[in-house]
ROTITI-816035 format. One line per 8 residues: number of its first residue (from 1); their letters; for each residue x, y, z of C-alpha. Coordinates in Angstrom, 3 decimals. Layout:
% ROTITI-816035
NUM) a) X:Y:Z ~ ...
END
This chain:
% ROTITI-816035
1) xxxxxxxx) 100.885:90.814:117.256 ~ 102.621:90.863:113.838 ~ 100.103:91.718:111.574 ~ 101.000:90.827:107.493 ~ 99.257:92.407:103.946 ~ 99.100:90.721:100.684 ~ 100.460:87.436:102.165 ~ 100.935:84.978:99.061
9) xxxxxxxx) 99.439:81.648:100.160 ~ 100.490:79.348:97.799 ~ 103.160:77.990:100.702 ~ 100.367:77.160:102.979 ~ 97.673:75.553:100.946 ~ 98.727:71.687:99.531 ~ 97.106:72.208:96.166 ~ 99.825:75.380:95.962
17) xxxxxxxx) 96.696:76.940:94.294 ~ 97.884:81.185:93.782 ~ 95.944:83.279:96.263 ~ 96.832:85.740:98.355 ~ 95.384:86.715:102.278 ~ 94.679:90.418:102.760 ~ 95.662:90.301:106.232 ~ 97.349:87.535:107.635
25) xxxxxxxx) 98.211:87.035:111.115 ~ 100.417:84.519:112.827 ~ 98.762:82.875:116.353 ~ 101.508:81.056:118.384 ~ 99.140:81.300:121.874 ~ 96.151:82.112:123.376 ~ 96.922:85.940:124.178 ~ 97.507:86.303:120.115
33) xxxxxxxx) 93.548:85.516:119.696 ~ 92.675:88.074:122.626 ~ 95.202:90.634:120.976 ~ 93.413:90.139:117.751 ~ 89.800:90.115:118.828 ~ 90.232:93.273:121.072 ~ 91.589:95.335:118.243 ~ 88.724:97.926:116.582
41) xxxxxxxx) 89.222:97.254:113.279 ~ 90.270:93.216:113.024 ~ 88.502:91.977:115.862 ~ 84.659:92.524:114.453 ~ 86.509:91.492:110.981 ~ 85.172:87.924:109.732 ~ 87.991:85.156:110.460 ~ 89.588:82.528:108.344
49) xxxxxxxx) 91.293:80.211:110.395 ~ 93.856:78.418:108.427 ~ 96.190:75.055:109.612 ~ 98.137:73.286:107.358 ~ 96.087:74.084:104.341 ~ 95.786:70.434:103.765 ~ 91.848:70.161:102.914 ~ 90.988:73.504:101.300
57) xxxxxxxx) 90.556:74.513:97.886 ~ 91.661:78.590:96.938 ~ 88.882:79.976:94.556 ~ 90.375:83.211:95.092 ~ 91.956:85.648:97.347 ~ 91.126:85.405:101.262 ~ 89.544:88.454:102.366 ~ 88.606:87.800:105.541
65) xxxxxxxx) 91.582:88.073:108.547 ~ 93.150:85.161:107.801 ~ 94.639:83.427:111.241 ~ 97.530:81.014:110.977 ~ 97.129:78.102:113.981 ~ 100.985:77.738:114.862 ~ 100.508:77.164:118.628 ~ 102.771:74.230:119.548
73) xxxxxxxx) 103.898:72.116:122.223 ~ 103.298:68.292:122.903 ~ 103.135:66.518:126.613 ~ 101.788:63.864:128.893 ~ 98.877:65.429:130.741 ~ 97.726:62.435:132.470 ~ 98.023:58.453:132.859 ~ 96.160:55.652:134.817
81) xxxxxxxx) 96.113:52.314:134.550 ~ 93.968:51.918:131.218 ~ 95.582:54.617:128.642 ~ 97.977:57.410:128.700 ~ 96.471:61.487:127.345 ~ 98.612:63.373:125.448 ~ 98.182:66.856:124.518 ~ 99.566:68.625:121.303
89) xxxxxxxx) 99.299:72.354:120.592 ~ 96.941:72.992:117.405 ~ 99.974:74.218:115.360 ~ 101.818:71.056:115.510 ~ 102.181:68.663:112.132 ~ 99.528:65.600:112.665 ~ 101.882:63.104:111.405 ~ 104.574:63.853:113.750
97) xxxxxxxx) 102.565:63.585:116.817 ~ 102.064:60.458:115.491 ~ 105.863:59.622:115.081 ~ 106.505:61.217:118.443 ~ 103.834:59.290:120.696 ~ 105.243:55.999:119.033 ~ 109.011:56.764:119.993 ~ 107.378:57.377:123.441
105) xxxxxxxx) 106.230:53.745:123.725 ~ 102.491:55.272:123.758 ~ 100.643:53.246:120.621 ~ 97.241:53.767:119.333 ~ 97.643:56.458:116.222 ~ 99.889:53.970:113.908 ~ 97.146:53.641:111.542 ~ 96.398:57.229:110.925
113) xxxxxxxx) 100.254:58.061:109.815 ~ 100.770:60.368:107.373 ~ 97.586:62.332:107.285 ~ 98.593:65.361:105.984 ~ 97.391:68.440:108.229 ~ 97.602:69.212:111.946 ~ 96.275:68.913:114.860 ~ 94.075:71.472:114.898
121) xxxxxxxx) 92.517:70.359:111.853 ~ 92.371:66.505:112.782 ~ 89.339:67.363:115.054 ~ 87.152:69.324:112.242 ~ 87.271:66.761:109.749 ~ 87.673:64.043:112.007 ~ 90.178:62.383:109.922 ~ 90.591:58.857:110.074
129) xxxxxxxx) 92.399:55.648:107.827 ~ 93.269:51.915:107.935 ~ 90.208:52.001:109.820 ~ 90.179:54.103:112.874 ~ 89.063:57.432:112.874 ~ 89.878:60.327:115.485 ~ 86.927:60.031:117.501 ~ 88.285:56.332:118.203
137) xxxxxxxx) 91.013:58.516:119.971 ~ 89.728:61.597:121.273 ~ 89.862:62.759:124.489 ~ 89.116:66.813:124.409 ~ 89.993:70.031:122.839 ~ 90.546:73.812:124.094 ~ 89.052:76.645:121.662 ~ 88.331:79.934:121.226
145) xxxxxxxx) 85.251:81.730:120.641 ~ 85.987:84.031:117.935 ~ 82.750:85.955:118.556 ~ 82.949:86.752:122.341 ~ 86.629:85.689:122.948 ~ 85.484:83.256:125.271 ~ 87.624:79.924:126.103 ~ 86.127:76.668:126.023
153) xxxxxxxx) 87.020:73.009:125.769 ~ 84.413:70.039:124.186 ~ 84.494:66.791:124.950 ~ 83.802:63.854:122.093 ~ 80.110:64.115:122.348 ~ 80.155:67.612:121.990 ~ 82.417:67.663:118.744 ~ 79.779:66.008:117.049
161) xxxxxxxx) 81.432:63.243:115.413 ~ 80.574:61.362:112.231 ~ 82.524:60.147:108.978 ~ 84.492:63.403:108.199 ~ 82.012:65.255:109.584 ~ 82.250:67.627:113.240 ~ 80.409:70.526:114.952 ~ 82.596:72.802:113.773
169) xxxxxxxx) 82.079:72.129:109.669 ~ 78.334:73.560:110.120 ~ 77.009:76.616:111.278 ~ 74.957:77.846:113.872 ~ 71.193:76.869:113.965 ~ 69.800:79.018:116.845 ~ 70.317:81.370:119.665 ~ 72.803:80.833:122.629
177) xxxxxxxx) 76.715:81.211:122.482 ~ 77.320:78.689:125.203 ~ 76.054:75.356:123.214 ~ 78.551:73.950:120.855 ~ 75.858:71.645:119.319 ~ 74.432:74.902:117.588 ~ 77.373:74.629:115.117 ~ 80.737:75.776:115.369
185) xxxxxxxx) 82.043:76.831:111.686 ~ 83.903:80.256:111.403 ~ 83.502:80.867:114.972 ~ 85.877:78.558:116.814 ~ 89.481:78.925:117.137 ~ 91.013:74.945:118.153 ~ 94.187:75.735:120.659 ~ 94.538:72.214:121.765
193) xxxxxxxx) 93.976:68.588:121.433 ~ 94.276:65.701:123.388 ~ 94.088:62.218:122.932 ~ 93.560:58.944:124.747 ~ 95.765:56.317:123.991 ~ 94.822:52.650:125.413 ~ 97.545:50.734:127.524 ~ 95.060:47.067:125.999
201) xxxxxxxx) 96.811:48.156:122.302 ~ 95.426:45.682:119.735 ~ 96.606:45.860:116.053 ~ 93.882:46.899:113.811 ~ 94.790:44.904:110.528 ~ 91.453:45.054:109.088 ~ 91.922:46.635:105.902 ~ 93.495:44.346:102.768
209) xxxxxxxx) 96.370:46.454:102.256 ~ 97.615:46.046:105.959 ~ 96.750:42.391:105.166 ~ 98.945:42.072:102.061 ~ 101.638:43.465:104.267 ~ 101.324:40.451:106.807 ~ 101.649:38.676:103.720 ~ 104.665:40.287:102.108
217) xxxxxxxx) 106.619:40.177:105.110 ~ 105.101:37.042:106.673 ~ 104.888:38.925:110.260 ~ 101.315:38.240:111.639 ~ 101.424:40.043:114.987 ~ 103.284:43.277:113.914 ~ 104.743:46.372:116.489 ~ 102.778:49.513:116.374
225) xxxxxxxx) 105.723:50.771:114.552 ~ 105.356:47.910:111.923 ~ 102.187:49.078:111.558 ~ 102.964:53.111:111.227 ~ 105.503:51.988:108.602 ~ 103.174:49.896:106.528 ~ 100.400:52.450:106.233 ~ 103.659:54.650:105.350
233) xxxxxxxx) 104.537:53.049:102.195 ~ 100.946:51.892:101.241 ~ 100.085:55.955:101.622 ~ 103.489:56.641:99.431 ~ 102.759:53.984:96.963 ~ 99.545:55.160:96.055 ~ 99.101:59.195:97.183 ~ 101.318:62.187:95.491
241) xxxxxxxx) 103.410:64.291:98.057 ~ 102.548:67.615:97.970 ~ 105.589:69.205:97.932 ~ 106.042:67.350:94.340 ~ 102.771:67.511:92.713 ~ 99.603:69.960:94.469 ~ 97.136:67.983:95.531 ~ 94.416:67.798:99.050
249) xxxxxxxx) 94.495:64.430:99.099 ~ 91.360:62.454:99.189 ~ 89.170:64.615:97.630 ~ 85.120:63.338:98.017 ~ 83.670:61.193:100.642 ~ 83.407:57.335:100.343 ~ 79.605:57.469:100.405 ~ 77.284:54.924:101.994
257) xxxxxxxx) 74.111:53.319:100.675 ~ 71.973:50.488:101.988 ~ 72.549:46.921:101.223 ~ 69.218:47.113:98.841 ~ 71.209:50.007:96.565 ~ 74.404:47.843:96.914 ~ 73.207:44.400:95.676 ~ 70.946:46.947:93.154
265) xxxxxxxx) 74.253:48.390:91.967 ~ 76.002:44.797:92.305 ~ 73.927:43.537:89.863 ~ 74.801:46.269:87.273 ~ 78.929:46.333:88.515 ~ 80.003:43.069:90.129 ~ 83.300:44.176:90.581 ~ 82.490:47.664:92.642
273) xxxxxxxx) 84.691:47.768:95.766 ~ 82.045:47.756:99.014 ~ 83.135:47.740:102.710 ~ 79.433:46.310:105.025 ~ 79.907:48.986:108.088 ~ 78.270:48.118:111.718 ~ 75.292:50.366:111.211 ~ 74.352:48.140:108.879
281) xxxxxxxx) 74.774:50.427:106.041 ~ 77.216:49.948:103.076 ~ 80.179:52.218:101.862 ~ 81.191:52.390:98.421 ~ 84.805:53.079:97.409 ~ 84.942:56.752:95.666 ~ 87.478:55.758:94.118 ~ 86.346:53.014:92.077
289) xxxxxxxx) 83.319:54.791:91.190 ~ 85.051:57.971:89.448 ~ 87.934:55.267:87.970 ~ 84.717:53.233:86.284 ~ 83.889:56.148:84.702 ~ 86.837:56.716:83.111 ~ 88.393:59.749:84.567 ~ 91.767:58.384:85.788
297) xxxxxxxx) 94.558:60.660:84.716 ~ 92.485:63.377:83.025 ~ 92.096:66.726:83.699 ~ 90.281:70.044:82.834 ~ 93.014:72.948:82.281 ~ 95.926:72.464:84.985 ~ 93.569:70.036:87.421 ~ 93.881:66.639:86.974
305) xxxxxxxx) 92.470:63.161:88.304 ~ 95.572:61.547:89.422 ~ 96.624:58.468:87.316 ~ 97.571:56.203:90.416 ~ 94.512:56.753:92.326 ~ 91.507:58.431:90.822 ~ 89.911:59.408:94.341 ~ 93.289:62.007:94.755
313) xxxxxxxx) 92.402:65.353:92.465 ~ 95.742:67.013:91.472 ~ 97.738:70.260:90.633 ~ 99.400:69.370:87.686 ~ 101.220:72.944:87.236 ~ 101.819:73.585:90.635 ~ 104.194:72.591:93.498 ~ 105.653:73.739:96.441
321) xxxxxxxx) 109.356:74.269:94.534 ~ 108.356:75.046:91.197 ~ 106.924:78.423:89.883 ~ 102.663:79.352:89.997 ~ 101.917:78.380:86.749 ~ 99.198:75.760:87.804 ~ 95.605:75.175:88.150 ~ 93.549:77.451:89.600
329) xxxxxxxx) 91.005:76.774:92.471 ~ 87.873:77.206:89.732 ~ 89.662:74.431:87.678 ~ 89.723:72.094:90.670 ~ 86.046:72.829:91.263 ~ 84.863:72.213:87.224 ~ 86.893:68.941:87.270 ~ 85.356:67.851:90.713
337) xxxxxxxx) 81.936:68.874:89.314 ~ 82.223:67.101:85.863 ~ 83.091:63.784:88.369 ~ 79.837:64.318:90.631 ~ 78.509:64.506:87.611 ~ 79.760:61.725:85.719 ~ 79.224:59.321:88.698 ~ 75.688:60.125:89.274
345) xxxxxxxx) 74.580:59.573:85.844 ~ 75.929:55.990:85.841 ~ 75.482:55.164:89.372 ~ 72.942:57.611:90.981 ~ 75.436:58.414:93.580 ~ 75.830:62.058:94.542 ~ 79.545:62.435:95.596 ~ 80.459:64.601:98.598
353) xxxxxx) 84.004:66.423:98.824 ~ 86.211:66.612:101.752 ~ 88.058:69.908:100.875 ~ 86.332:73.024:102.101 ~ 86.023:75.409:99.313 ~ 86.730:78.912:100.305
END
């Protein structure tokens, strides 16, 4: 166990906001977490378990032992007649298990290419785009206690699914280490995931930007590969790479309201962008709602809305080649405040964000 001081994080957080872990420490397996939770000093330490820094925001430096999830690895475990489960270690990049299971001829992820993040991480916020989500997906996962070292693996119903939501964003609400519905934040360690993928693929074109791209190209029954390459450019064409410009993408919740609050809002904003979801609830595009209120390429010190898509929150000093001169995490957090802000005067619409502030 390699165990690392004053580690600058800036390379490991997207928003390449400067901060620094006190103790940093690398897990490539299982016996890493059992090395570090039987030592006297770092295993009763409080844990920060950190991915690919894709959906946190930096306020400052990381005192608690920060662990690094770079356990790897990607297989067949199992097939049968209706779907094929793959595994992936919790280490490896999201978007090229994605790649990777296509190339295999085993379909199913296309939609959710290029989610920045990994695989560990796709399970917490229970990512999801072009309209499938992970829980459309999921199979089970292998963890970690963190408190009693103990190994355990969840199945869907026990993750706790919902829109960007899992067990393990909230924290425990009782007594009893063995239930995973009592909340699982800062306590479990995600080793790794697997996934169902059905052999009856359909394409799931519901969203108009995969239907401009039938358009475009004039294909109406596209490959799965099609597919991953059209939510490809449509995420290019409208998201800023990190590794050019800072940034966690998406940064608050599309929220949801009932049809009454929609055709009250309606009324007011004929033009607001609205998706009708099967509960029979309504969600509301986030970004349209900060862009109406005019905050679109502005910023607050080195944070900025970003001009081509006003839901994306930006580092406009920092990237992951140029030198830390950019914003800082409390800039982030005063622009995303002046937006909750700004939306809920006009709208009455509290904004959630997706980024975990630490």
């Amino acid at each position: 166990m390699l165990v690392e001081n004053n580690v600058p994080l800036e390379p490991y957080n997207t928003f390449h906001i400067v901060a620094k872990a006190q103790t940093l420490i690398r897990v490539k397996s299982e016996v890493d977490v059992a090395e570090v939770l039987a030592d006297p000093v770092l295993g009763p330490a409080p844990k920060f378990v950190l991915g690919g820094g894709s959906n946190i925001v930096l306020t400052g430096d990381v005192k608690a032992v920060t662990l690094k999830v770079e356990i790897m690895g990607r297989r067949l475990v199992a097939e049968d007649d209706k779907a094929w489960i793959v595994e992936a270690g919790a280490g490896e990049s999201w978007h090229e298990v994605v790649d990777w299971t296509l190339s295999q001829g085993w379909p199913g992820l296309e939609n959710m290419a290029l989610i920045p993040g990994t695989m560990g991480a796709a399970p917490v916020q229970n990512i999801g785009a072009y309209g499938l989500e992970l829980q459309d997906r999921f199979e089970s996962l292998d963890a970690i206690d963190l408190l009693t070292g103990r190994a355990f693996t969840l199945n869907a119903s026990q993750c706790g699914f919902a829109y960007r939501d899992s067990v393990f964003k909230h924290g425990a609400t009782g007594a009893g280490a063995d239930s995973s519905h009592l909340g699982l934040k800062d306590r479990a360690l995600i080793t790794r995931v697997r996934l169902r993928l059905p052999k009856a693929w359909k394409a799931d074109l519901g969203y108009l930007d995969l239907q401009r791209k039938q358009a475009e190209t004039g294909i109406t029954a596209p490959t799965p590969r099609q597919i991953f390459d059209w939510v490809c450019e449509i995420r290019r064409a409208k998201l800023p790479d990190p590794a050019v410009i800072g940034n966690a993408g998406s940064f608050f919740k599309n929220p949801t309201v009932t049809p009454e609050q929609c055709a009250d809002i309606i009324a007011r904003e004929p033009n607001i962008v609205h998706y009708p979801m099967p509960d029979g609830t309504v969600k509301l595009a986030a970004g349209w709602l900060i862009d109406a209120c005019g905050w679109k390429g502005k910023s607050i010190g080195q944070a900025g809305v970003y001009e081509k898509q006003a839901l994306v929150l930006v580092n406009r000093g920092g990237s992951a080649t140029q030198a830390p001169a950019g914003a800082t995490g409390g800039e982030v957090m005063t622009l995303a405040r002046a937006i909750q802000t700004s939306v809920y005067e006009r709208f009455g619409i509290r904004l959630e964000p997706e980024p975990v502030v630490i």
